[in-house]
DRENDO-1510 file (C-alpha; in Angstrom, 1 decimal, always signed):
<recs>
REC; n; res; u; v; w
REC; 1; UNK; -15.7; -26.5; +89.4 .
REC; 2; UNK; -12.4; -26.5; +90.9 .
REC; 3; UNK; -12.8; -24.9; +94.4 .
REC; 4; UNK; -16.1; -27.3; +94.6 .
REC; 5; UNK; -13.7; -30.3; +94.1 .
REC; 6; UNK; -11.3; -29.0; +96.1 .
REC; 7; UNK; -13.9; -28.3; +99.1 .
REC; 8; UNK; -15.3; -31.8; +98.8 .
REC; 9; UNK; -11.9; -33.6; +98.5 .
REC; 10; UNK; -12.5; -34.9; +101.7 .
REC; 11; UNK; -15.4; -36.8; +101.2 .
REC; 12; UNK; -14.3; -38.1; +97.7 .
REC; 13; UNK; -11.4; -39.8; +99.4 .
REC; 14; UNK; -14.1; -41.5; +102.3 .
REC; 15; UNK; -16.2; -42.5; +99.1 .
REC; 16; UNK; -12.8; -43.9; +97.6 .
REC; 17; UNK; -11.8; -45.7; +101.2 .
REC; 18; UNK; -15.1; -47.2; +101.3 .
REC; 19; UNK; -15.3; -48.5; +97.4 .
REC; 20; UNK; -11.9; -50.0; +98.0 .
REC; 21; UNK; -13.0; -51.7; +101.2 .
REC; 22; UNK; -16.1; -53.2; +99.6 .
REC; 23; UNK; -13.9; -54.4; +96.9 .
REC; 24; UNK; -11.4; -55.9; +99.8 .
REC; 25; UNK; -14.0; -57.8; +101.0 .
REC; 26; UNK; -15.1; -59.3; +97.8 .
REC; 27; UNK; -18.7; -57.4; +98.0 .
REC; 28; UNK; -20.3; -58.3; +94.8 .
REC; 29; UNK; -22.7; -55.5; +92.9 .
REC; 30; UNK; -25.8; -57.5; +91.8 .
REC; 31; UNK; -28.5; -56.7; +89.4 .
REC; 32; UNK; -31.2; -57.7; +91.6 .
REC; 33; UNK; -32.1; -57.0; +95.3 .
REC; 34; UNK; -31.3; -60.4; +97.8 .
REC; 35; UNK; -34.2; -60.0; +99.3 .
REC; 36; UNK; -35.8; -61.6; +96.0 .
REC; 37; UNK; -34.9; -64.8; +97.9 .
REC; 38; UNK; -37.8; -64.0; +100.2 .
REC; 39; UNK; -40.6; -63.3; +98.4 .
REC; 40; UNK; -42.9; -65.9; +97.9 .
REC; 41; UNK; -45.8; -64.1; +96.4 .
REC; 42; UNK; -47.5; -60.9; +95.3 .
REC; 43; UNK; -46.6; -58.0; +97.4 .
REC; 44; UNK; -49.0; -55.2; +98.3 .
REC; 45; UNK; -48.4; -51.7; +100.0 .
REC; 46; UNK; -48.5; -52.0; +103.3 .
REC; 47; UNK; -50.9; -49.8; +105.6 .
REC; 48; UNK; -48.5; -47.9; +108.3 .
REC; 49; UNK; -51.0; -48.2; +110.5 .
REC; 50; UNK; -50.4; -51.8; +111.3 .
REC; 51; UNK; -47.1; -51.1; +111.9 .
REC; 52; UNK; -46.4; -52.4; +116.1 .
REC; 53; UNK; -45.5; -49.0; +117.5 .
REC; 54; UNK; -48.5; -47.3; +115.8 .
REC; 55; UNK; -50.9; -49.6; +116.8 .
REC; 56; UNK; -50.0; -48.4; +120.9 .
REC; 57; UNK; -52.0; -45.5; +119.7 .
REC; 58; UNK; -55.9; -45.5; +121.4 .
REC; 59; UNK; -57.6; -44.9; +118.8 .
REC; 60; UNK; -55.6; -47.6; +116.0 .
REC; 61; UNK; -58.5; -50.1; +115.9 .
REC; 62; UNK; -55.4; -52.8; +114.4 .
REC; 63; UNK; -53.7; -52.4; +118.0 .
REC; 64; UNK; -56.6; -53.2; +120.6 .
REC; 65; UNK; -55.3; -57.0; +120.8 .
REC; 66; UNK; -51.6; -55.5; +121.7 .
REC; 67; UNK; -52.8; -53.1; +123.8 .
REC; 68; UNK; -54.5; -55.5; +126.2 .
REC; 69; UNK; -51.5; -57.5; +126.6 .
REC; 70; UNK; -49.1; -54.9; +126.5 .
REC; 71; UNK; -51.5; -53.4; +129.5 .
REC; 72; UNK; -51.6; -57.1; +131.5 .
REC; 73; UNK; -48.5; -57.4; +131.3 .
REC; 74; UNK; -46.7; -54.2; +132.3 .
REC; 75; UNK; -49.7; -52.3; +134.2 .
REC; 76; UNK; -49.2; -49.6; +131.4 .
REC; 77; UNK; -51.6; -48.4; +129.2 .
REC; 78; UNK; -49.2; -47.0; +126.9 .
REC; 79; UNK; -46.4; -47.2; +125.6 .
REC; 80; UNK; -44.3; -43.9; +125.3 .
REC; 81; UNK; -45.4; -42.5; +128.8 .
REC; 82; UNK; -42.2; -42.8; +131.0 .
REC; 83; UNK; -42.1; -42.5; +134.4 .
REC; 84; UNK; -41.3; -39.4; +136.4 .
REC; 85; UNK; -37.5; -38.7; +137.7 .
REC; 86; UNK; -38.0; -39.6; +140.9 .
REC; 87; UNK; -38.8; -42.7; +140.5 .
REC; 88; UNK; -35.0; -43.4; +138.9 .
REC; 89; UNK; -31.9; -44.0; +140.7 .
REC; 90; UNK; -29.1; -41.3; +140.0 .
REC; 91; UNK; -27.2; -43.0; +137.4 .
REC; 92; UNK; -30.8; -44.1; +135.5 .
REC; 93; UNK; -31.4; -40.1; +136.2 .
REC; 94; UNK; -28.5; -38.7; +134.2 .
REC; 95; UNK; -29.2; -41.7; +131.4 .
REC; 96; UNK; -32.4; -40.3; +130.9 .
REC; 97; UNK; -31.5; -37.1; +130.8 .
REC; 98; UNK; -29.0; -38.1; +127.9 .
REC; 99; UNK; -32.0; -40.4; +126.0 .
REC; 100; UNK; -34.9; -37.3; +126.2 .
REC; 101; UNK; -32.4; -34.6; +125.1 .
REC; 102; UNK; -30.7; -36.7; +122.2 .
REC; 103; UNK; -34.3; -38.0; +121.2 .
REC; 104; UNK; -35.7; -33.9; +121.4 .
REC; 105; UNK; -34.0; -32.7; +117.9 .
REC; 106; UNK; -35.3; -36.2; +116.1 .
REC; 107; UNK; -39.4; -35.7; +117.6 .
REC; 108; UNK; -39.2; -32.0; +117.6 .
REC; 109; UNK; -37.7; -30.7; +114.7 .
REC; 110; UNK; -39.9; -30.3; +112.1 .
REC; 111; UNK; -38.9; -27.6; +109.8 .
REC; 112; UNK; -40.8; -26.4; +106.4 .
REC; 113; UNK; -38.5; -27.1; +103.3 .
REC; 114; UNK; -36.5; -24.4; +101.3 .
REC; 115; UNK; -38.4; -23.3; +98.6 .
REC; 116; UNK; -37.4; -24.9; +95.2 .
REC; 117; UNK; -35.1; -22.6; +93.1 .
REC; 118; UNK; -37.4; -21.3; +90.3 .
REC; 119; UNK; -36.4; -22.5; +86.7 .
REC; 120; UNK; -34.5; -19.7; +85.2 .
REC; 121; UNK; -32.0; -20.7; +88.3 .
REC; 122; UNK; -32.2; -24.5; +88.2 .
REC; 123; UNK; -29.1; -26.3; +87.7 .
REC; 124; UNK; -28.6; -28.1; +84.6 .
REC; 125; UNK; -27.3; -31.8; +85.3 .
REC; 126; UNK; -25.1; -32.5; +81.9 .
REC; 127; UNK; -23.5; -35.5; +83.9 .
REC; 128; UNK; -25.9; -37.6; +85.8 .
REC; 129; UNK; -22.7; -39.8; +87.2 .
REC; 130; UNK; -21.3; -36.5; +88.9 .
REC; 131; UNK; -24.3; -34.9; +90.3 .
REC; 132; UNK; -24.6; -38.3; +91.9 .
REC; 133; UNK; -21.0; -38.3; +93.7 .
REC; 134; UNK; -21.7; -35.3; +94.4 .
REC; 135; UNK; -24.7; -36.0; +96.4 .
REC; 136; UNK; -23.0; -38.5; +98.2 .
REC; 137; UNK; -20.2; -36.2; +99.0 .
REC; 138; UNK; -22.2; -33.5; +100.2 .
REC; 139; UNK; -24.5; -36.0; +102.7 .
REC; 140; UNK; -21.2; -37.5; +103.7 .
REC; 141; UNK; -20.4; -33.6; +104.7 .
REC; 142; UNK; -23.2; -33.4; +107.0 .
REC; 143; UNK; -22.7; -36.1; +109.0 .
REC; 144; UNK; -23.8; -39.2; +106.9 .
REC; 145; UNK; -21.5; -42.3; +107.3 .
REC; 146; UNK; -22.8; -43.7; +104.1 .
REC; 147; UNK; -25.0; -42.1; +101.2 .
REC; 148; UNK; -26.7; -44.2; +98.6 .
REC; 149; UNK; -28.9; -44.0; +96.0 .
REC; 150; UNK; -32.1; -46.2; +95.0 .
REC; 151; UNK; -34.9; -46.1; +92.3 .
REC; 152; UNK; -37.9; -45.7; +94.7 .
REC; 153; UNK; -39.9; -49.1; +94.1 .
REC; 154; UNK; -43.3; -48.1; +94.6 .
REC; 155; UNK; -44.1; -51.0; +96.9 .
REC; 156; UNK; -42.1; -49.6; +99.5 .
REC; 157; UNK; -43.8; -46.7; +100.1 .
REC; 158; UNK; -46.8; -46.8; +102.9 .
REC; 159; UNK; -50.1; -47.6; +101.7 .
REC; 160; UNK; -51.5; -44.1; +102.7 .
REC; 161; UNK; -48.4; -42.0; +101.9 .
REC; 162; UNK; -48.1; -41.0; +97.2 .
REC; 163; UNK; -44.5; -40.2; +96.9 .
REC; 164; UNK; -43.9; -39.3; +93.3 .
REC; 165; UNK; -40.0; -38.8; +93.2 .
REC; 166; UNK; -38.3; -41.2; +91.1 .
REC; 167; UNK; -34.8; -41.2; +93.3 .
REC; 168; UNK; -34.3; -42.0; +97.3 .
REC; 169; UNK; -31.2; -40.9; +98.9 .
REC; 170; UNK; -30.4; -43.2; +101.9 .
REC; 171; UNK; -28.2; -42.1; +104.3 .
REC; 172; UNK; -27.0; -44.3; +107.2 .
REC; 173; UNK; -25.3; -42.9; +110.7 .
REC; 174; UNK; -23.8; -45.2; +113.1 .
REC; 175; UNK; -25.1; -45.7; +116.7 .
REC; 176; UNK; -22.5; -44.6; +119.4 .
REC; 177; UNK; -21.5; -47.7; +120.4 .
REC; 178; UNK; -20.5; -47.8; +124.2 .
REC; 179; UNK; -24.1; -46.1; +124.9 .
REC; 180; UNK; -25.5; -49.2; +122.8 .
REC; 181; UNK; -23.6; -51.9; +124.7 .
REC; 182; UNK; -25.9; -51.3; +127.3 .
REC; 183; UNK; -28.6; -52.6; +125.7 .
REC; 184; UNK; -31.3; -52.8; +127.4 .
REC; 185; UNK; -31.0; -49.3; +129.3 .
REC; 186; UNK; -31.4; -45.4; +129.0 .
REC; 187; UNK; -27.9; -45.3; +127.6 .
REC; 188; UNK; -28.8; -47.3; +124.5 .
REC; 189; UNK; -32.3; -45.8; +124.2 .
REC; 190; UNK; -30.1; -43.1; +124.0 .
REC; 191; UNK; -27.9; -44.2; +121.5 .
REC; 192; UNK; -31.1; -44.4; +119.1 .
REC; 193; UNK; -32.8; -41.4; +119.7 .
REC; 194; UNK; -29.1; -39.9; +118.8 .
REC; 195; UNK; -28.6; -41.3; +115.4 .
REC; 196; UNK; -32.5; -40.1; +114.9 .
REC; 197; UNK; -31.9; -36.9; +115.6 .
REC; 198; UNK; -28.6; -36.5; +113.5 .
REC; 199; UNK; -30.3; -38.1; +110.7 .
REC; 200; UNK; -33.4; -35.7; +110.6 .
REC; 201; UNK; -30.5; -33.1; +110.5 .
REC; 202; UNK; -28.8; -34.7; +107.7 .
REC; 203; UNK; -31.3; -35.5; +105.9 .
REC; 204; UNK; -33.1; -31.7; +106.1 .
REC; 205; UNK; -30.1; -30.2; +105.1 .
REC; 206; UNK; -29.4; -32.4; +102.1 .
REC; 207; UNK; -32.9; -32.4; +101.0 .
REC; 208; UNK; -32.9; -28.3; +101.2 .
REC; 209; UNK; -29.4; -28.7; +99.2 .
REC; 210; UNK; -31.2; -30.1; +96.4 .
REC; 211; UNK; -34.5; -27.7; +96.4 .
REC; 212; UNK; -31.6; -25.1; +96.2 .
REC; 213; UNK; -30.7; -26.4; +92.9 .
REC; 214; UNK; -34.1; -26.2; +91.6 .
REC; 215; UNK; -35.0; -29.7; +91.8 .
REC; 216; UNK; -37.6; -31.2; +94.6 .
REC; 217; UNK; -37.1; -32.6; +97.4 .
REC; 218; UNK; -38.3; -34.1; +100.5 .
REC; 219; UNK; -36.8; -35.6; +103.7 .
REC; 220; UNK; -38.6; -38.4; +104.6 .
REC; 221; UNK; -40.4; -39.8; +108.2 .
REC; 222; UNK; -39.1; -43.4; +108.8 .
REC; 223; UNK; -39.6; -44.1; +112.8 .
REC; 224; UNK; -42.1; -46.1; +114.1 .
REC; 225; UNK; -43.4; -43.7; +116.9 .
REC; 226; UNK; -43.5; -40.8; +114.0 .
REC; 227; UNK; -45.6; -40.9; +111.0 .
REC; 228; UNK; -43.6; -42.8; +108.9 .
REC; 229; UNK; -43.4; -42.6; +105.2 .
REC; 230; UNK; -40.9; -45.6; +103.8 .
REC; 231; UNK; -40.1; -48.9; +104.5 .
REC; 232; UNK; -36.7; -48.4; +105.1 .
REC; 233; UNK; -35.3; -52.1; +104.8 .
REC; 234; UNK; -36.0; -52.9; +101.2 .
REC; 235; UNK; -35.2; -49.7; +100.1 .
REC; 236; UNK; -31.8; -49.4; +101.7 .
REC; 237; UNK; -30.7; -53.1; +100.2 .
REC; 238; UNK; -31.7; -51.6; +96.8 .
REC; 239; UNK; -29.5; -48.9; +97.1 .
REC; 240; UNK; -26.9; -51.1; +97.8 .
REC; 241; UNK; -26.0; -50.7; +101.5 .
REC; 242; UNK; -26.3; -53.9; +102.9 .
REC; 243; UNK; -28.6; -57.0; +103.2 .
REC; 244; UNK; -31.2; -58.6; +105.1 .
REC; 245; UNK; -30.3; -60.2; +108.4 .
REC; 246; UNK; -32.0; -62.2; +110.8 .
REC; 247; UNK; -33.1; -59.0; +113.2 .
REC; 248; UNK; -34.9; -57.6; +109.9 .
REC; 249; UNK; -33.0; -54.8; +109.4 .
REC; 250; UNK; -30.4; -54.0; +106.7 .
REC; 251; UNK; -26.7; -55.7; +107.5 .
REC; 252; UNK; -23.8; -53.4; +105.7 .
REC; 253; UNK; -19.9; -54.8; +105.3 .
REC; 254; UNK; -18.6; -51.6; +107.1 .
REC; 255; UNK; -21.2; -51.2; +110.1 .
REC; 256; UNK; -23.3; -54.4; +110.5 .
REC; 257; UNK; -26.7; -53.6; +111.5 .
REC; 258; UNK; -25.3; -50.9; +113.9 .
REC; 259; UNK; -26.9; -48.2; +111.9 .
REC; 260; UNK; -30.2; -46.6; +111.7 .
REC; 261; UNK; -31.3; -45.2; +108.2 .
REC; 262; UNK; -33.2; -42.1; +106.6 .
REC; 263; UNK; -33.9; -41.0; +103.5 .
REC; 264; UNK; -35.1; -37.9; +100.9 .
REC; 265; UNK; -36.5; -38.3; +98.2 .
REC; 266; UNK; -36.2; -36.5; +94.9 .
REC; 267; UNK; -36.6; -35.8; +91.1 .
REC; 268; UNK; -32.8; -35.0; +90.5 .
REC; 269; UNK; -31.3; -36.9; +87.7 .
REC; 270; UNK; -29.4; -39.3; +89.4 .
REC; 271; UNK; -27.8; -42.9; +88.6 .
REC; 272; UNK; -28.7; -45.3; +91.1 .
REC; 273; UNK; -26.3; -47.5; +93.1 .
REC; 274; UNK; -26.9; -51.5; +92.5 .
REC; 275; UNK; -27.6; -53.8; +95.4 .
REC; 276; UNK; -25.0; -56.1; +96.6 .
REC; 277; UNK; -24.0; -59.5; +97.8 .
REC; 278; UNK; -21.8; -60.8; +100.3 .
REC; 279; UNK; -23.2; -63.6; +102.0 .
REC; 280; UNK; -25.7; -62.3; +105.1 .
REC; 281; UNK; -27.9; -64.9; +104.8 .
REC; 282; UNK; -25.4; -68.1; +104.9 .
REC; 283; UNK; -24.0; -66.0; +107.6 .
REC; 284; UNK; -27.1; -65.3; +109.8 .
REC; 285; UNK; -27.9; -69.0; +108.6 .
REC; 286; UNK; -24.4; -69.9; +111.1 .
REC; 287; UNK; -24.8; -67.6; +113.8 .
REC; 288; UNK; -28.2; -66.6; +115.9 .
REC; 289; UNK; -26.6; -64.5; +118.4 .
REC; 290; UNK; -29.5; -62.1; +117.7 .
REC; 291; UNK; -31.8; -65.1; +118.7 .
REC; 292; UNK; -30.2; -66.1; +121.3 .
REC; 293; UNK; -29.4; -62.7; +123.1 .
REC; 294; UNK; -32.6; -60.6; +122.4 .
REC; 295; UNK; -34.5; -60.6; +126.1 .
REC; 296; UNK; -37.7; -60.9; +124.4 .
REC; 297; UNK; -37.3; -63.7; +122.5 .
REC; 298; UNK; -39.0; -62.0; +119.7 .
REC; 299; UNK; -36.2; -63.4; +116.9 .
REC; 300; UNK; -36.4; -66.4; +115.8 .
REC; 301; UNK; -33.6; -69.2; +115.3 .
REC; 302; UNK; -33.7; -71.7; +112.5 .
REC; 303; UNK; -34.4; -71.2; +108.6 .
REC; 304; UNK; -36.6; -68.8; +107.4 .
REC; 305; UNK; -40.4; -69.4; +107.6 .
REC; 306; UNK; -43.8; -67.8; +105.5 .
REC; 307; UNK; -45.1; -68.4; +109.1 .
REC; 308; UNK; -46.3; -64.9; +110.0 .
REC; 309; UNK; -46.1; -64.2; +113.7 .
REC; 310; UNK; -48.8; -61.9; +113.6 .
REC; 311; UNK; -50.7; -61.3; +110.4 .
REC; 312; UNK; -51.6; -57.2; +111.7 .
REC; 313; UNK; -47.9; -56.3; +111.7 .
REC; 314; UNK; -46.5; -58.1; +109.2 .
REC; 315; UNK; -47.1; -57.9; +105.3 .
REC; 316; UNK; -47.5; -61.3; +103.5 .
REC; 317; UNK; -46.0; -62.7; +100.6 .
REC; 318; UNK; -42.2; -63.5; +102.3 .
REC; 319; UNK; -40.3; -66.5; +103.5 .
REC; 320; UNK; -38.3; -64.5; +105.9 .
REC; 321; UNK; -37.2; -64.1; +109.7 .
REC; 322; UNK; -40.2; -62.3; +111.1 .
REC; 323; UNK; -39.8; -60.4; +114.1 .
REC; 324; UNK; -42.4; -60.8; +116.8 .
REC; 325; UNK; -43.4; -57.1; +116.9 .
REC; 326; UNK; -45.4; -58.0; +120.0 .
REC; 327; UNK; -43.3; -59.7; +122.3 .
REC; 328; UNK; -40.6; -56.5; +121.5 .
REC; 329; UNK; -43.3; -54.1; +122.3 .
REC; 330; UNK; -44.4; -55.7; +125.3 .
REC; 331; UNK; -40.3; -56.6; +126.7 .
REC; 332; UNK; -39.9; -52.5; +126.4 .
REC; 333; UNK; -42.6; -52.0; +128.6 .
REC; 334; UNK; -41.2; -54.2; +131.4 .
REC; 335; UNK; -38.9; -52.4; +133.9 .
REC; 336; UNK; -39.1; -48.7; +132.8 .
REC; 337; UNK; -37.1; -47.8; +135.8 .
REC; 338; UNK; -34.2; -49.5; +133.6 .
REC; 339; UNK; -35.1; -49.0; +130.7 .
REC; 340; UNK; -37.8; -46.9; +128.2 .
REC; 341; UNK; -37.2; -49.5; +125.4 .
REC; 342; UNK; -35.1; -51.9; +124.7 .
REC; 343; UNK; -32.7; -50.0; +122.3 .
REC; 344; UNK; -31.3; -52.5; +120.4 .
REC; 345; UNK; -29.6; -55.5; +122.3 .
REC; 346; UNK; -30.1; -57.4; +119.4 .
REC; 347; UNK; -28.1; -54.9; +117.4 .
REC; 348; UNK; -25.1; -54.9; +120.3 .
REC; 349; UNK; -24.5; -58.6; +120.3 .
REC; 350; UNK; -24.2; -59.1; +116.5 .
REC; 351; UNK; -20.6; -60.3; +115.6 .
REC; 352; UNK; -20.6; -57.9; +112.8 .
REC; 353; UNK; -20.7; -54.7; +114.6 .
REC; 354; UNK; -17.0; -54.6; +115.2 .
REC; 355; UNK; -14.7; -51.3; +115.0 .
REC; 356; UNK; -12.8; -50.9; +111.3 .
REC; 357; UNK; -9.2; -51.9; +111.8 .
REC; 358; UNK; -6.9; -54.3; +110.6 .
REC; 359; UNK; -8.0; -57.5; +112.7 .
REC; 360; UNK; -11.7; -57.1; +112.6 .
REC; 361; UNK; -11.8; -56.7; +109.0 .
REC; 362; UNK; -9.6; -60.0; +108.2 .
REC; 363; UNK; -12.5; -61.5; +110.1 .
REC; 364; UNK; -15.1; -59.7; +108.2 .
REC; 365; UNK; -13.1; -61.3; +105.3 .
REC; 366; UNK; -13.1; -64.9; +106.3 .
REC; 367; UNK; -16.9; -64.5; +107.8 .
REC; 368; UNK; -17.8; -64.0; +104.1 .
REC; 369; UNK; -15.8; -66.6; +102.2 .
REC; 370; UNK; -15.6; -69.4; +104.9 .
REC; 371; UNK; -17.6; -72.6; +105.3 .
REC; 372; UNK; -20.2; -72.2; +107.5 .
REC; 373; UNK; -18.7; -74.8; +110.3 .
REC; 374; UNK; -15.6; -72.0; +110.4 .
REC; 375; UNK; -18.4; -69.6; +110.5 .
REC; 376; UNK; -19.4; -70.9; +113.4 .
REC; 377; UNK; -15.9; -71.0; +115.2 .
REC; 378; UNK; -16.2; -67.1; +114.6 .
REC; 379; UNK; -19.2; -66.4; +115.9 .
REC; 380; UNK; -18.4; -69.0; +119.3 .
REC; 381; UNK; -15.2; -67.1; +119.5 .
REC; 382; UNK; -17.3; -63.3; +119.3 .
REC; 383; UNK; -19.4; -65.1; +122.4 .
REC; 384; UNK; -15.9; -65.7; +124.5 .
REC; 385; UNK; -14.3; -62.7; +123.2 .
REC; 386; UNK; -16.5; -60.5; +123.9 .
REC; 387; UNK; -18.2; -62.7; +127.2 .
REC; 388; UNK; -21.9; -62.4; +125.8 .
REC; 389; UNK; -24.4; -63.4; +128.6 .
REC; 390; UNK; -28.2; -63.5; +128.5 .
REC; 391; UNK; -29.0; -61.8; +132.0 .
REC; 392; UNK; -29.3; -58.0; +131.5 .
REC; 393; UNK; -27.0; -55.6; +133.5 .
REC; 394; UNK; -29.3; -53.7; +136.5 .
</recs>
């Protein structure tokens, strides 16, 4: 196995750079997931067709309520009809351009799977601990920024959807962040259907490495406009990449929330990463920038609540932040000559999405281990810094 170490030394050394970083930062590896802290009581699947974006379908019978409002209060009936060219001023023009053909590879690629290497050619997995690095290693090759691995907790998995893989392989791929700054716009929309598209690749390709070795495999549909498979969130914190924020998505040390997430799933004999600690909810507890910044006002402030915003789209059983799926919906929907969706504003203005040098991770540092009144001197200092405003650039 020489030449294989040799041609993944690369990756080995990012997996090394990120363990030590982790281990800079005083991450702790926990035995179970934080998001423990929310749950209040039992937890059933939940049916994907409640989810906000499916329910802009005409015939979802959960989404007539959102379709009437989303319909008073842009003039739209739905939601993923944009408007014509020439109805866009230049610089909107060439920003669309950018969003349809980043988003094309993510909506249109939709490959059949390798075949699975019959048994007289499967490889034998002696060491469970190396095939796992070398998973990661191999999704860090194609384009991952971060590769974990989970035990795939059945409750996680759409109501209509039977998975029977024991493993899921998350992989997470930053957003490019100067089209995300310009949240809301084309750019950012952009920006997501970018990190989509590079994860349907990633995930493909790793899923057909697998199958290669005689084990099966399946990349797996996560979007909301799609035909989505997982619930990405809880799956991703039991792998270990990050924690549960106030914007509901995952928040990892190295990235923030600035990522988006995919994942395969498998029956490879794998170990499984533990989650981890450091802090996101004191720390979301101190800040609100998400809150106070998203255009919609779909986030809330304060501690979190087992009020549910809207019992259709949300799953009960949590004391969480809930997201007002609605309000989102309907904000995306407002100005398309601006904008197609809102593409993450609430991701932009988080003070954790900072680049990975010297100064921003001291601060990643003290954000962690610091009161939360300095906590707040952080995140007052990310507003100056960084001269956060709630109007929107037209």
């Amino acid at each position: 196995m020489e030449r294989l170490e040799r041609a993944l030394l690369p990756y080995e050394k990012r997996l090394v750079a990120q363990e030590r970083f982790r281990k800079f930062l005083g991450v702790k590896e926990v035995d179970n997931p934080t998001y423990q802290k929310y749950i209040i009581g039992p937890i059933e699947r939940f049916e994907k067709k409640r989810m906000a974006f499916l329910c802009m379908r005409p015939d979802n019978p959960y989404g007539e309520e959102l379709r009437r409002k989303y319909k008073a209060r842009t003039g739209f009936d739905r939601y993923s009809v944009p408007l014509a060219y020439t109805e866009l001023e230049d610089e909107d023009r060439i920003a669309r351009a950018i969003a349809d053909s980043s988003a094309r590879l993510c909506g249109d690629y939709e490959p059949d799977p390798f075949p699975v290497t019959p048994p007289e050619g499967c490889l034998q997995v002696e060491d469970k601990a190396w095939m796992t690095r070398i998973i990661k290693k191999v999704g860090l090759m194609f384009g991952a920024d971060i590769v974990r691995i989970a035990e795939l907790d059945q409750r996680w998995i759409y109501k209509e959807v039977n998975i029977s893989h024991k493993y899921a392989v998350i992989c997470a791929v930053r957003h490019k962040t100067s089209l995300l700054d310009l949240a809301p716009s084309y750019f950012s929309h952009a920006s997501t259907g970018d990190s989509y598209s590079r994860l349907k690749f990633i995930t493909t390709q790793l899923a057909d490495f697998i199958r290669r070795l005689g084990y099966d495999a399946m990349y797996r549909e996560t979007r909301g406009r799609g035909e989505p498979e997982l619930n990405m969130v809880p799956i991703a914190i039991d792998a270990g990449i990050g924690e549960f924020c106030r914007t509901g998505r995952v928040l990892s040390p190295e990235f923030g929330n600035n990522m988006r997430l995919k994942a395969v799933t498998t029956d490879l004999p794998l170990i499984p990463d533990k989650p981890i600690s450091f802090g996101i909810h004191e720390f979301c507890m101190s800040c609100e920038s998400c809150a106070k910044f998203c255009p919609a006002g779909a986030i809330p402030k304060g501690a979190p609540s087992d009020k549910v915003p809207n019992p259709v789209h949300n799953n009960p059983g949590f004391r969480k932040w809930y997201i007002n799926a609605e309000k989102c919906i309907i904000f995306q929907g407002m100005n398309r000559k601006k904008w197609p969706s809102c593409g993450g504003r609430c991701i932009a203005v988080c003070p954790w999405n900072k680049p990975m040098n010297w100064f921003h991770n001291s601060v990643r540092l003290l954000a962690i281990h610091s009161p939360n009144s300095f906590r707040k001197l952080l995140v007052w200092g990310d507003e100056i810094m960084y001269q956060r405003k709630k109007q929107i650039i037209q």
